[in-house]
C-alpha positions as CSV (number, residue, x, y, z in Angstrom):
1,X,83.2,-142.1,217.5
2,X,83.9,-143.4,214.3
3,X,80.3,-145.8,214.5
4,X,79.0,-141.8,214.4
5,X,80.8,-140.0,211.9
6,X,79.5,-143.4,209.5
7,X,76.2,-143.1,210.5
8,X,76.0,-139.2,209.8
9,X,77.7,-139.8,206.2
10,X,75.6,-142.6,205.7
11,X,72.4,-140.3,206.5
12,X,73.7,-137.8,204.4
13,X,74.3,-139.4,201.5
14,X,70.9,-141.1,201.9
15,X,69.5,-137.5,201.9
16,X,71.0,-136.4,198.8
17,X,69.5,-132.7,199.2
18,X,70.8,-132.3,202.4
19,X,74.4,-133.7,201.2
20,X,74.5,-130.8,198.4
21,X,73.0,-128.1,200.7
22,X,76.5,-128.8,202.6
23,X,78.8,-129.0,200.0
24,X,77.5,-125.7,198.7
25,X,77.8,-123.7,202.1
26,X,80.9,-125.8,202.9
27,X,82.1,-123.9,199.7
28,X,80.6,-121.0,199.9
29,X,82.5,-120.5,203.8
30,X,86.2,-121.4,202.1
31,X,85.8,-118.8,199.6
32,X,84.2,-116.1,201.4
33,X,87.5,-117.0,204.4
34,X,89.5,-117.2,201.2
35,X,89.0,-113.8,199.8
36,X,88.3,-111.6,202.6
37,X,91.4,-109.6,202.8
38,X,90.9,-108.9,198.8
39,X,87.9,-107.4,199.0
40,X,88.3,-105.8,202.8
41,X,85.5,-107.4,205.0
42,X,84.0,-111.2,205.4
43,X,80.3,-108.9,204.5
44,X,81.4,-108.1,201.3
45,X,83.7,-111.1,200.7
46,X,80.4,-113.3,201.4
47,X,77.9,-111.0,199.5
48,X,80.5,-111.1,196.1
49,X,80.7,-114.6,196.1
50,X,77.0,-115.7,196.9
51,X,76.1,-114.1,193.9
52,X,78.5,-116.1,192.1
53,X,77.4,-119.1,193.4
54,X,74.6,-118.9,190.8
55,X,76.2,-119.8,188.1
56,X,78.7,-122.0,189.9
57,X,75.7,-124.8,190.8
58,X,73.9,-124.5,187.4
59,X,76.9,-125.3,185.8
60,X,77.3,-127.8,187.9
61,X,74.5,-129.6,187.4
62,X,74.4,-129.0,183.8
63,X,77.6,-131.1,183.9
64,X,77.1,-133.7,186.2
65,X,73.3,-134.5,185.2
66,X,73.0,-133.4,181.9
67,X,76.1,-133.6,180.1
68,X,78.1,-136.7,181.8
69,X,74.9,-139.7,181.4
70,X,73.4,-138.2,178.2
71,X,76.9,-138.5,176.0
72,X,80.1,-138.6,178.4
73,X,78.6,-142.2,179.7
74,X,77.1,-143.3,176.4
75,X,80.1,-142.7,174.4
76,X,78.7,-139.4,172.5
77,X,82.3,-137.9,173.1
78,X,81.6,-135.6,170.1
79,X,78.9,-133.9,171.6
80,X,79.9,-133.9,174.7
81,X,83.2,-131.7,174.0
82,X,81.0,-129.2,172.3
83,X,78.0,-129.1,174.4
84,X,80.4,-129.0,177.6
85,X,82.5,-126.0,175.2
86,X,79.4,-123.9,174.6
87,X,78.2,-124.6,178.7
88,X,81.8,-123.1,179.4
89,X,81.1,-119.8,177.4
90,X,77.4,-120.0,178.9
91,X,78.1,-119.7,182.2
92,X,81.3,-117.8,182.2
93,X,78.9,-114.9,180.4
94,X,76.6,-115.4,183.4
95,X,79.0,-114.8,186.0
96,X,80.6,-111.7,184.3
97,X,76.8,-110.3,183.8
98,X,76.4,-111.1,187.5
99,X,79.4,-109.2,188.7
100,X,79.1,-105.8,186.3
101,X,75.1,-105.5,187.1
102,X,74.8,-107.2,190.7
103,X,78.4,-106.7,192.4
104,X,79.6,-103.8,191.0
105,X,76.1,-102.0,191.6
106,X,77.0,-102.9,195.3
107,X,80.2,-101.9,195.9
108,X,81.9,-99.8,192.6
109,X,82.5,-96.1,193.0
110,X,80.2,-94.0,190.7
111,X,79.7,-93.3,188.3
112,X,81.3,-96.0,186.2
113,X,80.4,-97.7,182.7
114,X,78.5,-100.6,182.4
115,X,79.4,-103.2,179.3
116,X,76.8,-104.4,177.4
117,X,75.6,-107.8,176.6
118,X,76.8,-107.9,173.2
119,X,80.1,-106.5,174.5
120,X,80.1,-109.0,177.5
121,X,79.4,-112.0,175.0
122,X,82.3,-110.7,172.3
123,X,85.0,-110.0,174.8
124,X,85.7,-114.1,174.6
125,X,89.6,-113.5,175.7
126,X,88.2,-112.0,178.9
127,X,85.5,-114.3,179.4
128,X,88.1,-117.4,180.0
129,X,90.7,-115.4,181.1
130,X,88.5,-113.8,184.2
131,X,86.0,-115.9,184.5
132,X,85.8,-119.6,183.4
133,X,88.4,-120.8,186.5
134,X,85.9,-118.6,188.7
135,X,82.9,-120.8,187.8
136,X,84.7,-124.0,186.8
137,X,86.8,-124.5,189.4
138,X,83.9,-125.2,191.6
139,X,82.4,-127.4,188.8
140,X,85.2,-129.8,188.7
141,X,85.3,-130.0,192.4
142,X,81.7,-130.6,192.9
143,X,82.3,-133.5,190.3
144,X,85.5,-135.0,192.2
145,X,82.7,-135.5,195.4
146,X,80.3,-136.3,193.3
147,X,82.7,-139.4,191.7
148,X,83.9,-140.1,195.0
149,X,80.1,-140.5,196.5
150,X,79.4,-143.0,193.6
151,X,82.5,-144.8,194.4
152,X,82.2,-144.9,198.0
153,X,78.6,-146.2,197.4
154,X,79.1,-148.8,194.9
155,X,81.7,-150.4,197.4
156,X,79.0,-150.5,199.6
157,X,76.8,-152.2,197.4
158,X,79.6,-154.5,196.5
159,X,80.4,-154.9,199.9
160,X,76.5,-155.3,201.2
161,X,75.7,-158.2,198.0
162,X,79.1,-160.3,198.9
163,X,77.8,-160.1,202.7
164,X,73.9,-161.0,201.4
165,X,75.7,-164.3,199.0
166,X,77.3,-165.6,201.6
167,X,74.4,-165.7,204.2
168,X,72.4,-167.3,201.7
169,X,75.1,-169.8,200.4
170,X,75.6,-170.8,204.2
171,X,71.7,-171.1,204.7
172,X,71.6,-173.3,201.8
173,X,74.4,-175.2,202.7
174,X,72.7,-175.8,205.8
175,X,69.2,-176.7,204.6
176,X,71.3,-179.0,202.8
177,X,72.6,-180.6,206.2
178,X,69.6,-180.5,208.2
179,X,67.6,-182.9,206.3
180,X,70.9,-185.1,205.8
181,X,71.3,-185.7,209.6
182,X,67.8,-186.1,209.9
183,X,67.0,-188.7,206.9
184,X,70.0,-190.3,208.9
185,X,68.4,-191.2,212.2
186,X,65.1,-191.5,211.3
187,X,66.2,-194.5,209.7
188,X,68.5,-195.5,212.9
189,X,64.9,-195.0,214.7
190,X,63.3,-196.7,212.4
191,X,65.6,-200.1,212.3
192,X,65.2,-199.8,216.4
193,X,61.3,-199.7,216.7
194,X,61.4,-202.5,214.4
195,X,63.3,-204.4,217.2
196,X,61.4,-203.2,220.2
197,X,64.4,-201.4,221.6
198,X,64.3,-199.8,224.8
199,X,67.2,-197.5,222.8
200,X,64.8,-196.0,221.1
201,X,63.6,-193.4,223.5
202,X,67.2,-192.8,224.0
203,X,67.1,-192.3,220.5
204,X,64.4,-189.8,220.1
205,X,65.9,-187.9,223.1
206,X,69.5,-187.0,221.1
207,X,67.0,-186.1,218.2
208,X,65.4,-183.7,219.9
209,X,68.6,-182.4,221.3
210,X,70.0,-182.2,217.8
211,X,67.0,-180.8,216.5
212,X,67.1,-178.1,218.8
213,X,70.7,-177.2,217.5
214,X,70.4,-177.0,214.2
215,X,66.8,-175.6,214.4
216,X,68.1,-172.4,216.6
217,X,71.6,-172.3,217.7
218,X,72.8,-173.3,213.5
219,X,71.5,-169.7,213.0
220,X,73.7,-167.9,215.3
221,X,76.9,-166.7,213.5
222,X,79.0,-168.8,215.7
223,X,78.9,-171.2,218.8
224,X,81.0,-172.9,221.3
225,X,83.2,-175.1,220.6
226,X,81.9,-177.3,223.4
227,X,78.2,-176.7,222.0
228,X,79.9,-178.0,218.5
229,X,81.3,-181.2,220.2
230,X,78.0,-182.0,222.3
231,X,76.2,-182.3,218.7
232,X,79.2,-184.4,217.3
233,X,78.6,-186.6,220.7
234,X,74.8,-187.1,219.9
235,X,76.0,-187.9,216.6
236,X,77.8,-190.3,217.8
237,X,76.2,-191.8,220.0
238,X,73.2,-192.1,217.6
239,X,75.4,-194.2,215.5
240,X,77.0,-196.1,217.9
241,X,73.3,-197.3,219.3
242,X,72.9,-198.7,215.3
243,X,76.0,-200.6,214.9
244,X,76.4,-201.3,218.7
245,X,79.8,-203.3,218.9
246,X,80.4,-204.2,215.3
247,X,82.0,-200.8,215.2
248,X,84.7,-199.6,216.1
249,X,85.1,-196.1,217.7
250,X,87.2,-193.9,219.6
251,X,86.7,-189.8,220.1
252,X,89.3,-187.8,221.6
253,X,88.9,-184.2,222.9
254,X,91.9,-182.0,224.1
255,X,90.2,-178.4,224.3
256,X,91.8,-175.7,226.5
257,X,89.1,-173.4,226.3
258,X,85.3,-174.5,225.6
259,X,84.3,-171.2,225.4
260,X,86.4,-170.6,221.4
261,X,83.8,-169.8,219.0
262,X,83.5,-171.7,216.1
263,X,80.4,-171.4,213.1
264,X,78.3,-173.9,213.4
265,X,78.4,-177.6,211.4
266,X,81.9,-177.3,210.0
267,X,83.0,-180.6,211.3
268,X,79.7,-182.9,210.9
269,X,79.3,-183.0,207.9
270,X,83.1,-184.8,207.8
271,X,82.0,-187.3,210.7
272,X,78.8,-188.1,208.6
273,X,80.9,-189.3,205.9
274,X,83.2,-191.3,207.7
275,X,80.0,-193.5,209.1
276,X,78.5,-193.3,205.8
277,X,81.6,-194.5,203.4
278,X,83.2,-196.1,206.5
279,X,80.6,-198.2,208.5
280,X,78.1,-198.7,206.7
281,X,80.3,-200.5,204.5
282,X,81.3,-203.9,204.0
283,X,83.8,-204.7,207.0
284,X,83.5,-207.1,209.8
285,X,84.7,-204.6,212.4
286,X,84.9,-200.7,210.6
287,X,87.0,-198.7,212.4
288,X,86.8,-194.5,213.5
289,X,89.0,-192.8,215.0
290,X,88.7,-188.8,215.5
291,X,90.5,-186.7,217.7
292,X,89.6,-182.8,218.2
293,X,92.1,-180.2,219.5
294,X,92.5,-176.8,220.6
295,X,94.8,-174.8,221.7
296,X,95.0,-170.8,221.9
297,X,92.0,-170.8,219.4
298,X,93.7,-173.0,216.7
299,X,91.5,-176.3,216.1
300,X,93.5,-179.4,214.9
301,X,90.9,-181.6,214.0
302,X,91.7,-185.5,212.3
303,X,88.9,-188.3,211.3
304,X,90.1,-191.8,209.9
305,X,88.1,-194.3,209.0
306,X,88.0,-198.0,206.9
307,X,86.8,-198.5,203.8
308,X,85.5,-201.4,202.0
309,X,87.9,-202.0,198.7
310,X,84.7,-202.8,196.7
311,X,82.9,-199.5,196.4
312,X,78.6,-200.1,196.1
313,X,77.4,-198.5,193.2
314,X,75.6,-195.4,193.8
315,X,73.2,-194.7,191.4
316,X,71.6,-191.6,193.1
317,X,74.4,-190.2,193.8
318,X,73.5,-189.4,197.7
319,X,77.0,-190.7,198.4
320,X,79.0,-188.1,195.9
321,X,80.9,-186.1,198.2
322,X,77.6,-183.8,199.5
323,X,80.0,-183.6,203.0
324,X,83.3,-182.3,201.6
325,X,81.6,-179.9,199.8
326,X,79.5,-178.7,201.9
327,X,82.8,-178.6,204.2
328,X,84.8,-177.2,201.7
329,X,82.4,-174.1,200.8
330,X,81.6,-173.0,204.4
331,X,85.5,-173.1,205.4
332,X,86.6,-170.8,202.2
333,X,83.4,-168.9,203.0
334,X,84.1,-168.2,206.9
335,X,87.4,-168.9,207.4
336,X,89.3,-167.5,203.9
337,X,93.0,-168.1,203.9
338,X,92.9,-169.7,207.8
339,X,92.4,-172.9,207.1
340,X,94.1,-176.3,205.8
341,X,92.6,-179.2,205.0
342,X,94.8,-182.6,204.3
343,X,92.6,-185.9,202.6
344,X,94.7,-189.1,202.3
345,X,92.3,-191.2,200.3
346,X,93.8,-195.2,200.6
347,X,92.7,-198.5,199.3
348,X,91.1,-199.6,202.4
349,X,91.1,-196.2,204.7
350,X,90.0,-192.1,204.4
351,X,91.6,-190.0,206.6
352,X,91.0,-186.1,206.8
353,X,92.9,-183.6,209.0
354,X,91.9,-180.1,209.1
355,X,93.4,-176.8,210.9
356,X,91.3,-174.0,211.6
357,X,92.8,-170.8,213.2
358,X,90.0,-169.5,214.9
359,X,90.9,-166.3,215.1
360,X,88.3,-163.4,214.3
């Protein structure tokens, strides 16, 4: 029901023709209903009030299109009170020509005297007194919708850019991952077809697997949390066949349901970093440990890991933190005020631990 009533208003105001075609006859019905027991039937009520919408739209759209973006909006205040002034005594001439030689030709008793022109135009007193609230009061309402239409459709614009900035800060967070992971193992590859491993077509198969997952599933909106973990295993795994048993490693899962949604790549890039500042450092025997939890769709998700006390230089920078960011901007894009993230950086350890309610 209500997907229908938005995509008639959104139609309508699309069609702006259509949208003023209603408000008029929308108008037109409330008066003619209004004032039917005044003048004795709905024929004559509609018939007297018709005619006066004549006057009712030009001065309408003498406002709103004329008037308000040619001084109003450019600050011509000046003008704008005395062109709006000398509209005001315009139209309310109009309408009170309209009703002595159109109405009152229709339904007044002869014979009777008809005012002329210069009469009309002199009798200023009576020309606000009878008739300005009879044309104006439909100008100021056609304004209201009209301020209320641009309103309600610069919130959708708003609404429509913010949705459009985040899609593409996502998607070029994650063109920012995908060559990261892959510039990753193709160097774990690489280091085993230089030793003639039979790993290596082990190697190539959690590739492809990972490939697969970033390539198609990374542009789904969300995925399971047990598809999420299967890429952290390859990860894993990967890794685990390069630094065989001088590392380290244990992985805990505790997940109630696998089916929770999650978006995808919010918790790599954080394992990436902890083999990248952790193992690939200089220890003997570098140690990860990461445990994943959840329960009634909140994730409780902890990494630690070793660090060397002697820091390499970096002089490209490739080690600056690209994970945390990247972490850090997808969470307060996705998952705004439902998430906390802890980092306890020590001399010789990282640790991060990060809650996610899951909630949508």
């Amino acid at each position: 029901m209500n997907n229908s009533f938005s995509q008639y208003i959104n139609v309508t105001l699309q069609k702006r023709w259509l949208g003023h075609v209603i408000f008029w006859m929308l108008l037109l019905l409330c008066y003619t209903l209004a004032m039917k027991d005044g003048y004795g039937s709905i024929s004559e009520s509609f018939n007297r009030n018709v005619i006066l919408l004549f006057p009712q739209i030009i001065a309408s759209y003498y406002l709103i299109y004329f008037l308000n973006p040619t001084f109003l909006y450019k600050k011509k205040y000046v003008l704008f009170g005395i062109l709006f002034l000398i509209g005001t005594y315009v139209f309310s001439i109009l309408a009170r020509v309209l009703v002595i030689y159109v109405v009152e030709e229709l339904y007044r008793e002869p014979p009777f005297r008809k005012e002329s022109l210069l009469e009309i135009a002199s009798d200023v007193k009576r020309l606000y007194q009878d008739f300005f609230h009879r044309v104006y009061l439909s100008v100021f309402l056609f304004a209201c919708v009209k301020l209320i239409k641009e309103r309600f459709e610069e919130k959708s614009r708003a609404e429509l850019l913010k949705k459009e900035k985040i899609i593409a800060e996502l998607n070029f967070m994650k063109a920012q991952i995908h060559p990261h992971f892959l510039f990753n193992t193709l160097n774990n590859l690489y280091a085993l077809t230089l030793q003639k491993s039979e790993k290596a077509s082990e190697t190539v198969l959690k590739l492809s697997e990972m490939l697969d997952y970033m390539l198609y599933k990374c542009n789904e909106n969300s995925v399971t949390i047990a598809e999420e973990i299967q890429l952290i295993q390859n990860y894993i795994d990967l890794e685990q066949l390069r630094y065989g048993n001088r590392l380290e490693l244990v992985f805990n899962k505790n997940i109630d349901d696998p089916q929770t949604k999650i978006a995808p790549l919010i918790l790599v890039s954080l394992i990436e970093n902890a083999f990248k500042h952790g193992a690939s450092g200089a220890i003997t025997i570098p140690k990860i440990r990461m445990e994943i939890g959840v329960k009634n769709k909140q994730l409780l998700f902890s990494i630690f890991n070793t660090k060397p006390e002697q820091v390499q230089k970096d002089i490209t920078n490739y080690k600056k933190g690209i994970g945390l960011v990247n972490t850090n901007s997808q969470l307060q894009l996705i998952y705004p005020n439902k998430y906390a993230m802890e980092i306890v950086d020590g001399k010789t350890s990282y640790k991060v631990k990060l809650e996610i309610n899951l909630n949508t």
